[in-house]
The first five atom37 places (N, CA, C, CB, O) and aatype in JSON, in Angstrom:
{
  "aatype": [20, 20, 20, 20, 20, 20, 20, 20, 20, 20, 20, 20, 20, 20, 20, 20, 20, 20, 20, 20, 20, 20, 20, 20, 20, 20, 20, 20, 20, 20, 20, 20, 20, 20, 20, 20, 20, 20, 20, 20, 20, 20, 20, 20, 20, 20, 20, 20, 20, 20, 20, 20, 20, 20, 20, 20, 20, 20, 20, 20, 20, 20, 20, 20, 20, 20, 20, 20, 20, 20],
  "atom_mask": [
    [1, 1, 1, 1, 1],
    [1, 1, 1, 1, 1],
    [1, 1, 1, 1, 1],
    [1, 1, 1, 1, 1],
    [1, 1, 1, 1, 1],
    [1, 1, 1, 1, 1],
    [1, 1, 1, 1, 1],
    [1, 1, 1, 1, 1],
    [1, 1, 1, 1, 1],
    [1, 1, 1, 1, 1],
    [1, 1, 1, 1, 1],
    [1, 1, 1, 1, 1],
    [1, 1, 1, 1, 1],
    [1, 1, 1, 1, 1],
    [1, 1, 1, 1, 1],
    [1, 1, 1, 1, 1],
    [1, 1, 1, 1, 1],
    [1, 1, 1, 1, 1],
    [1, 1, 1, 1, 1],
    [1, 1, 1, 1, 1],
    [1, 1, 1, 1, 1],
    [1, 1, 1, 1, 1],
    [1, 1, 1, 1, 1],
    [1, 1, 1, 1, 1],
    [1, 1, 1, 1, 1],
    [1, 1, 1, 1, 1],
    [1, 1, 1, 1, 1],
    [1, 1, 1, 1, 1],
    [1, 1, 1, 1, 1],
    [1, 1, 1, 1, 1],
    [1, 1, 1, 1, 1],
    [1, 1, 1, 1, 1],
    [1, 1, 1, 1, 1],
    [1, 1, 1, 1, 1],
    [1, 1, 1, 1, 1],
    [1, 1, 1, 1, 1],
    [1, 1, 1, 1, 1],
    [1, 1, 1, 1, 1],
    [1, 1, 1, 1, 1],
    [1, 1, 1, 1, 1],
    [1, 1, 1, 1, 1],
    [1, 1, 1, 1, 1],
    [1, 1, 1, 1, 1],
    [1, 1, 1, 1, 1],
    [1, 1, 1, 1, 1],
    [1, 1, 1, 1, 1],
    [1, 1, 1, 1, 1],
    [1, 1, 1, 1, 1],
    [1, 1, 1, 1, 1],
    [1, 1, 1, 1, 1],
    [1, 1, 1, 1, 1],
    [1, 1, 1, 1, 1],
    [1, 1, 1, 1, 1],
    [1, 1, 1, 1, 1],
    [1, 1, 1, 1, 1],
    [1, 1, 1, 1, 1],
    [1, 1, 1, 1, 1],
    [1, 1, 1, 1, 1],
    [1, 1, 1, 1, 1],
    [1, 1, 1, 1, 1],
    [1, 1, 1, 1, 1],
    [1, 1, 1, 1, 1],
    [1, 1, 1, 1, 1],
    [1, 1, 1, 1, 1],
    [1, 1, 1, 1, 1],
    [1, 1, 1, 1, 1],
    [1, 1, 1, 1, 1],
    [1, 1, 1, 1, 1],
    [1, 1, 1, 1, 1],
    [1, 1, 1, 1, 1]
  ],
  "atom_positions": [
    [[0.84, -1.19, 0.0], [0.0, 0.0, 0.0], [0.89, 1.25, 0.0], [-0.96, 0.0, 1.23], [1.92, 1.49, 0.63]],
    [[0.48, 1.68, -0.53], [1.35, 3.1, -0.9], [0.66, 4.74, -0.12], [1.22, 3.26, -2.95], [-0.32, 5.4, -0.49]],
    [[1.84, 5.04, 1.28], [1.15, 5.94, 1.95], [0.9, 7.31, 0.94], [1.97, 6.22, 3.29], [1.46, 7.63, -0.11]],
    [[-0.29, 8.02, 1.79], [-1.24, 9.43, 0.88], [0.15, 10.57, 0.87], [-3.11, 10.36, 2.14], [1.07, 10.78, 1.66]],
    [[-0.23, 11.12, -0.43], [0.66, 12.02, -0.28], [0.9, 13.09, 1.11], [0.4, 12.65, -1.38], [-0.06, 13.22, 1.88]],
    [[2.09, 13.78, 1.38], [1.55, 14.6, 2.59], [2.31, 13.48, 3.5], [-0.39, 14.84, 2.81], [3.08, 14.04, 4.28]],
    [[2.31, 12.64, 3.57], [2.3, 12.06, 5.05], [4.27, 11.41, 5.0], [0.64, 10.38, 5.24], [5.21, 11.42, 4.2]],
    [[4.01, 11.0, 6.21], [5.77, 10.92, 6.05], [6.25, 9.32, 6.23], [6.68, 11.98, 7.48], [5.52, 8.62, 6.95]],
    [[7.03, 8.92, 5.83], [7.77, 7.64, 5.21], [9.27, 7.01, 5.49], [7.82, 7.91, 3.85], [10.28, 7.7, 5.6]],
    [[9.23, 6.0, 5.55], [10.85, 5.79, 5.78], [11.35, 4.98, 4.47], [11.23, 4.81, 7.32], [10.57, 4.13, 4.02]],
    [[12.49, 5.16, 3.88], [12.98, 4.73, 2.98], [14.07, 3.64, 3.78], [13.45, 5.88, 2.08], [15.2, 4.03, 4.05]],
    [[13.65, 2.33, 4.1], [14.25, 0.94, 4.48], [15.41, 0.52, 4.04], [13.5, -0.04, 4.14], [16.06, -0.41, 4.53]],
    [[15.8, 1.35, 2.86], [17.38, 0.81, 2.55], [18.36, 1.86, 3.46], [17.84, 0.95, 0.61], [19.48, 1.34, 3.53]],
    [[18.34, 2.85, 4.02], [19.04, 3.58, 4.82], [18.4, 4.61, 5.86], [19.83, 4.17, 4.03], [19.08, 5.5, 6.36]],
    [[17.17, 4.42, 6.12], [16.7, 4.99, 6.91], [16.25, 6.59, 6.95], [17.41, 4.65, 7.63], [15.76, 7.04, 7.98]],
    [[16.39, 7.28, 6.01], [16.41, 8.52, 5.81], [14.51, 8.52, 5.74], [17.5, 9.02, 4.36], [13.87, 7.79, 4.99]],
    [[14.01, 9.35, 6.54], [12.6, 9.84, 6.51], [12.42, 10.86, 5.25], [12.25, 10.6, 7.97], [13.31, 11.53, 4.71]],
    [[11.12, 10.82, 4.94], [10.76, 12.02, 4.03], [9.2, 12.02, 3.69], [11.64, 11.95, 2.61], [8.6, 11.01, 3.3]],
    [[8.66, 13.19, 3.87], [7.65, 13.48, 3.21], [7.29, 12.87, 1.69], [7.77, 14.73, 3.25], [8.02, 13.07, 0.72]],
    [[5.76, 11.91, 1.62], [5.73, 11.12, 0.4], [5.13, 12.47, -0.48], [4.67, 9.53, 0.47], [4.15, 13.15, -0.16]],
    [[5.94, 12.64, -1.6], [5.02, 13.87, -2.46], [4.33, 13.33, -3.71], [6.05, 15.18, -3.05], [3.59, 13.94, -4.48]],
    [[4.78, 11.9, -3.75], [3.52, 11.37, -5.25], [4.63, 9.98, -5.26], [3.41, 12.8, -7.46], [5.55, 9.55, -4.57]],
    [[3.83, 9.59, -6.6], [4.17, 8.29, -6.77], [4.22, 8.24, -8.35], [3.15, 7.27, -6.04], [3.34, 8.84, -8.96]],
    [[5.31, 7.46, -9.14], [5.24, 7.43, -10.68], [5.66, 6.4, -10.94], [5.89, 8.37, -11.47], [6.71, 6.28, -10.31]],
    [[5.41, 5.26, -11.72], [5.77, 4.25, -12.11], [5.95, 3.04, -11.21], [6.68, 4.56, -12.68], [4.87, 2.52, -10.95]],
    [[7.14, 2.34, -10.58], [7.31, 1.41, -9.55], [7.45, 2.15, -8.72], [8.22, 0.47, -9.57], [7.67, 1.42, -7.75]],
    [[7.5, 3.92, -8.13], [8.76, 4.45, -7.17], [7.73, 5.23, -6.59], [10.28, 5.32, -7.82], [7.03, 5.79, -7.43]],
    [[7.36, 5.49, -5.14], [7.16, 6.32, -4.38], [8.38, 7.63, -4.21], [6.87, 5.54, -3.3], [9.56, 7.47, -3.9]],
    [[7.75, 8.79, -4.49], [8.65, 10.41, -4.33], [8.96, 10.52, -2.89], [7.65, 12.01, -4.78], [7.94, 10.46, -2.2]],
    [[10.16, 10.67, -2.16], [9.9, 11.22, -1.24], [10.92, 12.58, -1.12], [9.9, 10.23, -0.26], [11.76, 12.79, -1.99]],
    [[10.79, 13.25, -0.25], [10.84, 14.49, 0.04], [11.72, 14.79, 1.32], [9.53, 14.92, 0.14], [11.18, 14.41, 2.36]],
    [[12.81, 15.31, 1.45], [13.45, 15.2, 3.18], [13.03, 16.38, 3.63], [15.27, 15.08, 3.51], [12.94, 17.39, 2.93]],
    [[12.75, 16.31, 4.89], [12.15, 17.8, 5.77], [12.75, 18.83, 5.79], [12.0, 17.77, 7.13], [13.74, 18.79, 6.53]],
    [[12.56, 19.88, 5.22], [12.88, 21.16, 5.02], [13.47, 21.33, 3.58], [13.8, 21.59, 6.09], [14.08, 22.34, 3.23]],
    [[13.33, 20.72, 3.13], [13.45, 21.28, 1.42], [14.56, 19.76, 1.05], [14.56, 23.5, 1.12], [14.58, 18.74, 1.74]],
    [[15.22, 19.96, 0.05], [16.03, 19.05, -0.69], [15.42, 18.45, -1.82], [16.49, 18.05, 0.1], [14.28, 18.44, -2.28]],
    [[16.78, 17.84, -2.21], [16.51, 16.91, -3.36], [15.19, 16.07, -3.21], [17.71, 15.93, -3.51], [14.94, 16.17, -2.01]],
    [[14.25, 15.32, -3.77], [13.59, 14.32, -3.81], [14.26, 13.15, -4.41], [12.53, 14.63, -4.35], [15.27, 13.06, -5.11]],
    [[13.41, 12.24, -3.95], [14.3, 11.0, -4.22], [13.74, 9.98, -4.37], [15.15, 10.69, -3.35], [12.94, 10.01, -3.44]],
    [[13.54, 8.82, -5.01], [12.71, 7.44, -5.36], [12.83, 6.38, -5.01], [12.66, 7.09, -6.36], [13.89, 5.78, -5.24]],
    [[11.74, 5.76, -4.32], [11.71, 4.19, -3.05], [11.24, 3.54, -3.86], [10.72, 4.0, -1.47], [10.61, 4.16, -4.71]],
    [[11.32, 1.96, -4.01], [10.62, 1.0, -4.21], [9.56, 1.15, -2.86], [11.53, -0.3, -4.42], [10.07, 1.52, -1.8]],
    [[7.95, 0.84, -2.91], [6.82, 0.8, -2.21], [7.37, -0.44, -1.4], [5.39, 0.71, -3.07], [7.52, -0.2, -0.2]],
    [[7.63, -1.42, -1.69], [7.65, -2.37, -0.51], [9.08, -1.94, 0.4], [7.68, -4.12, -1.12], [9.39, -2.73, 1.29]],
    [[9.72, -1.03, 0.24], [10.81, -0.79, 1.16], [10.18, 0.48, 2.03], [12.33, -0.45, 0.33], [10.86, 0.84, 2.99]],
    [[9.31, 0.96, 1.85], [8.97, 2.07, 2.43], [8.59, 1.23, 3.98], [7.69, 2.97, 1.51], [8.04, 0.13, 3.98]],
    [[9.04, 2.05, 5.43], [8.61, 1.7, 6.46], [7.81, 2.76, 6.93], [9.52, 1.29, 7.21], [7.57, 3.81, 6.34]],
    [[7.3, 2.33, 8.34], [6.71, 3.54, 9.13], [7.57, 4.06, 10.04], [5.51, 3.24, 9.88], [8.52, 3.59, 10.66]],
    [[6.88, 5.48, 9.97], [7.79, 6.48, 11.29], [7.4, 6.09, 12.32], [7.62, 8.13, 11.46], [6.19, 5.85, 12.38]],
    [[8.31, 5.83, 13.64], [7.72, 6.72, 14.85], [7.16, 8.24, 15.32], [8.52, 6.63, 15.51], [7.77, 9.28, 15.05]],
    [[6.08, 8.19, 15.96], [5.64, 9.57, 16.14], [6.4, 10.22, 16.19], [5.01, 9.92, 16.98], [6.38, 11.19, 15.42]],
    [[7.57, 10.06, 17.2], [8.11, 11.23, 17.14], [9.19, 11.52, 16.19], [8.48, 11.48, 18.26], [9.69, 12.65, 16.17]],
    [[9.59, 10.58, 15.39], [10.22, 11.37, 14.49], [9.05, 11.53, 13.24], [11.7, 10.65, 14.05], [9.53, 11.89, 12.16]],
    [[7.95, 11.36, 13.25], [7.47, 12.62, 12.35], [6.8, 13.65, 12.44], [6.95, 12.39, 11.58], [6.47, 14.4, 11.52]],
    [[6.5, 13.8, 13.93], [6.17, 15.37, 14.53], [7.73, 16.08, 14.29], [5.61, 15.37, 16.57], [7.87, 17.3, 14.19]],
    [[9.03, 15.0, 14.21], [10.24, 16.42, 14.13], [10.32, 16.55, 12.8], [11.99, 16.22, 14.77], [10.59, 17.7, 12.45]],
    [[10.17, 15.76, 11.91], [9.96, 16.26, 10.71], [9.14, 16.78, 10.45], [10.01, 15.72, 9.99], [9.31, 16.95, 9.24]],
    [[7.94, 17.38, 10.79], [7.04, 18.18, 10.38], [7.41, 19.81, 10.92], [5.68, 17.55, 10.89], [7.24, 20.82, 10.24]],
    [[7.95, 19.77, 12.32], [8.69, 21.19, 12.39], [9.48, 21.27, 11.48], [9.45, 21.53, 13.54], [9.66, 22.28, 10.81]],
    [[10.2, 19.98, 11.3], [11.42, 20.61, 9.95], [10.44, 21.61, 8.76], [12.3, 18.8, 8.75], [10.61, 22.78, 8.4]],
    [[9.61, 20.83, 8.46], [9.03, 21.3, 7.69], [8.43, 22.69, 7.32], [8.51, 20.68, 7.76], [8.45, 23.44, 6.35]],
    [[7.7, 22.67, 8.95], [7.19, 24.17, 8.95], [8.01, 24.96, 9.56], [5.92, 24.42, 9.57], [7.55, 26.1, 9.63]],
    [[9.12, 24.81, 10.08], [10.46, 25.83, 10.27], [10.61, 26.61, 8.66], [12.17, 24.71, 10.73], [10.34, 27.75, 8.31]],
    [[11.21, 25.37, 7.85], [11.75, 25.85, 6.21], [10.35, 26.15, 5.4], [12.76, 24.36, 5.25], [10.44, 26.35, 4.18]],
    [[9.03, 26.17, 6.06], [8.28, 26.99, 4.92], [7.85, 28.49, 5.33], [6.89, 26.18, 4.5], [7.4, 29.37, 4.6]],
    [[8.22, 28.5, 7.1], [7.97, 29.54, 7.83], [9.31, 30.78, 7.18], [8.04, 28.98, 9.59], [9.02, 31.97, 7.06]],
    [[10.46, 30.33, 6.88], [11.77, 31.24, 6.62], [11.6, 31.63, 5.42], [13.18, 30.6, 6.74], [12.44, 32.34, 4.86]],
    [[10.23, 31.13, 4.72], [9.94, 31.58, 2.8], [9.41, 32.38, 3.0], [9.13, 30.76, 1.61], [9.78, 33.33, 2.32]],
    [[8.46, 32.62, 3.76], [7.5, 33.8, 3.81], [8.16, 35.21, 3.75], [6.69, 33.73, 5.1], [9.07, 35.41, 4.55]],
    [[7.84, 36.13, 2.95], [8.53, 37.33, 2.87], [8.3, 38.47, 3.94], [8.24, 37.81, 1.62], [8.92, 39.53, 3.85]]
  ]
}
């Protein structure tokens, strides 16, 4: 099953979390907290977060969209 966009993800070959931003072909998008490269999972390697690391990735998040605002 392939998590909703928006929501956050673990990429199982090294552990790096990221926001899922879509999905194309075999590869779930994901996204690292606070901006960066995106990057492409096989769906069955994707794990789940612990809460708390995706409440800290979500400050990541809204830290780096809070510093865009003009």
């Amino acid at each position: 099953m392939i998590p909703a966009a928006g929501s956050y993800a673990m990429d199982g070959r090294d552990g790096r979390i990221g926001r899922v931003s879509g999905h194309r072909g075999p590869f779930v998008q994901l996204r690292p907290p606070g901006g960066g490269a995106e990057w492409n999972c096989p769906p069955g390697l994707l794990r789940g977060v612990p809460r708390f690391a995706a409440l800290a990735a979500r400050l990541r998040d809204l830290n780096w969209q809070s510093s865009r605002i003009p």
